[in-house]
C-alpha positions as CSV (number, residue, x, y, z in Angstrom):
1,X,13.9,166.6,215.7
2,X,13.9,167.9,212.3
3,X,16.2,167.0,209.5
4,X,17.1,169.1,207.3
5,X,17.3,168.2,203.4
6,X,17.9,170.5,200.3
7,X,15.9,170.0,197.4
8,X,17.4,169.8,194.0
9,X,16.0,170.7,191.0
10,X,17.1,169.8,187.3
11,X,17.2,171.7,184.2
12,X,14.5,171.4,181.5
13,X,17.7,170.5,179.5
14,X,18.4,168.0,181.4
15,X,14.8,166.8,181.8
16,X,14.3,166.6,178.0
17,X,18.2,165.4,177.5
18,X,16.8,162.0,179.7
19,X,13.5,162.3,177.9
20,X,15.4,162.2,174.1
21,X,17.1,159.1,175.6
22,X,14.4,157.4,177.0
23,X,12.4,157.5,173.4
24,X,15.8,157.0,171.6
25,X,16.1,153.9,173.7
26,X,12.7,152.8,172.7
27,X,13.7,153.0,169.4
28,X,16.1,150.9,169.6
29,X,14.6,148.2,171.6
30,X,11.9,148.1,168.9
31,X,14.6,147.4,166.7
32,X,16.7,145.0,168.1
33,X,13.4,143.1,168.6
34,X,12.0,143.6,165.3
35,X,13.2,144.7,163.0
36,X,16.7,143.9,163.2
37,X,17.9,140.1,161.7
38,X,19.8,138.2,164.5
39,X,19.9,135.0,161.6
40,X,22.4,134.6,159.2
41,X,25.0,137.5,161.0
42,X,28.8,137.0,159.6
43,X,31.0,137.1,162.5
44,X,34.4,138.1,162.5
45,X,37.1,135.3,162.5
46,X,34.3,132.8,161.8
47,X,33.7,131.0,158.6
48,X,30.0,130.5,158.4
49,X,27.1,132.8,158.9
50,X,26.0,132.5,162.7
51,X,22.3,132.7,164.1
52,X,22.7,135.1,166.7
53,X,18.7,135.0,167.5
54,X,19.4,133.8,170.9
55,X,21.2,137.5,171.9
56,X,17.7,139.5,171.5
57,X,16.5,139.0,175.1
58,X,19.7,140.1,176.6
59,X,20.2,143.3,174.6
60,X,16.5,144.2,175.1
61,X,17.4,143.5,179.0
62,X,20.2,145.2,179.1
63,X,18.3,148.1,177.1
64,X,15.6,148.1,179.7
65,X,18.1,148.6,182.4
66,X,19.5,151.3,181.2
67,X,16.4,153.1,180.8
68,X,15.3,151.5,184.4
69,X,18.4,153.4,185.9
70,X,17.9,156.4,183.7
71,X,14.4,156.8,185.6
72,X,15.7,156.2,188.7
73,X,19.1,158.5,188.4
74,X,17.6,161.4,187.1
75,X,13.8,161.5,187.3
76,X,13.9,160.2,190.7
77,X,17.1,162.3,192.2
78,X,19.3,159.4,193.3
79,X,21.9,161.3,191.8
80,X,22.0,163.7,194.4
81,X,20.2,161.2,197.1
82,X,22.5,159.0,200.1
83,X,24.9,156.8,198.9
84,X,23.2,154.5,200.8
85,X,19.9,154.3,198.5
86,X,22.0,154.2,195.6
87,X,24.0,151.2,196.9
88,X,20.5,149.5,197.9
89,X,19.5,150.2,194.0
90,X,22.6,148.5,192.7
91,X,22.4,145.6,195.2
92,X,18.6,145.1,194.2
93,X,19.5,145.1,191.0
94,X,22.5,142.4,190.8
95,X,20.1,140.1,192.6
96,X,17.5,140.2,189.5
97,X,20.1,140.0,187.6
98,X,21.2,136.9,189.4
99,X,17.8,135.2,189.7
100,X,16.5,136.2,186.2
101,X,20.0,134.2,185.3
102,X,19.4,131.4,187.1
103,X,15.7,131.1,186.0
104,X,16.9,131.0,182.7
105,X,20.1,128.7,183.1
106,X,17.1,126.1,184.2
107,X,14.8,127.0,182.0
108,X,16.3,124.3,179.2
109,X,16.4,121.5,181.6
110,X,12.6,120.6,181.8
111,X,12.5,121.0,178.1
112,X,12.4,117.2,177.0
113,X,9.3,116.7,179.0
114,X,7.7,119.7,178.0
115,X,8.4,118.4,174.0
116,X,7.0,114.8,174.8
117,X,3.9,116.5,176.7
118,X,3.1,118.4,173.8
119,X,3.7,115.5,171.4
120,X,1.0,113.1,174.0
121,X,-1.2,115.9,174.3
122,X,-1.1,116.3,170.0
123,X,-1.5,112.5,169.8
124,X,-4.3,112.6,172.1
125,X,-5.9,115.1,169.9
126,X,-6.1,114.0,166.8
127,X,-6.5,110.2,167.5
């Protein structure tokens, strides 16, 4: 039995269209975790100046997803692939998504042990 599959094969424009977003993307990930200042932001509809230092990890994830799904749409042809492989990508991502959530929703809740630890282990060090 043979199958029989057609080949596709992007455009250079497309190719370097991808490229130009992948490095723009870069850029801009290097920003947000740079060079950009998260403290001190005035919010709309709020009084004081908020410290919005806590939203750098998810725009850099979200960033790197979006680069992630770049690679695998148009570099690796699941645009034109089964909708089946396409439907496994998207279900393998939610599931990070969801355990990288969870990880981090518990992440805070050893966090008073972890401070006196630290605090014993200091003590302990300088006596």
């Amino acid at each position: 039995m043979s199958a029989h599959h057609e080949h596709h094969i992007s455009s250079p424009q497309l190719l370097w269209a991808t490229f130009l977003a992948l490095v723009a993307l870069t850029v801009l990930t290097v920003a947000v975790s740079k060079g950009v200042p998260l403290e001190g932001v005035q919010v709309p509809f709020v009084d004081a100046p908020q410290d919005l230092r806590w939203l750098d990890m998810p725009i850099t994830l979200s960033i790197a997803t979006v680069k992630a799904l770049l690679v695998a749409v148009i570099f690796m042809h699941l645009q034109h692939d089964k909708l089946f492989n396409s439907v496994l990508l998207a279900g393998s991502v939610i599931f990070l998504v969801l355990f990288v959530g969870m990880v981090l929703l518990d992440s805070n809740e050893y966090q008073p042990q972890v401070q006196s630890y630290l605090e014993d282990r200091a003590a302990m060090a300088n006596p």
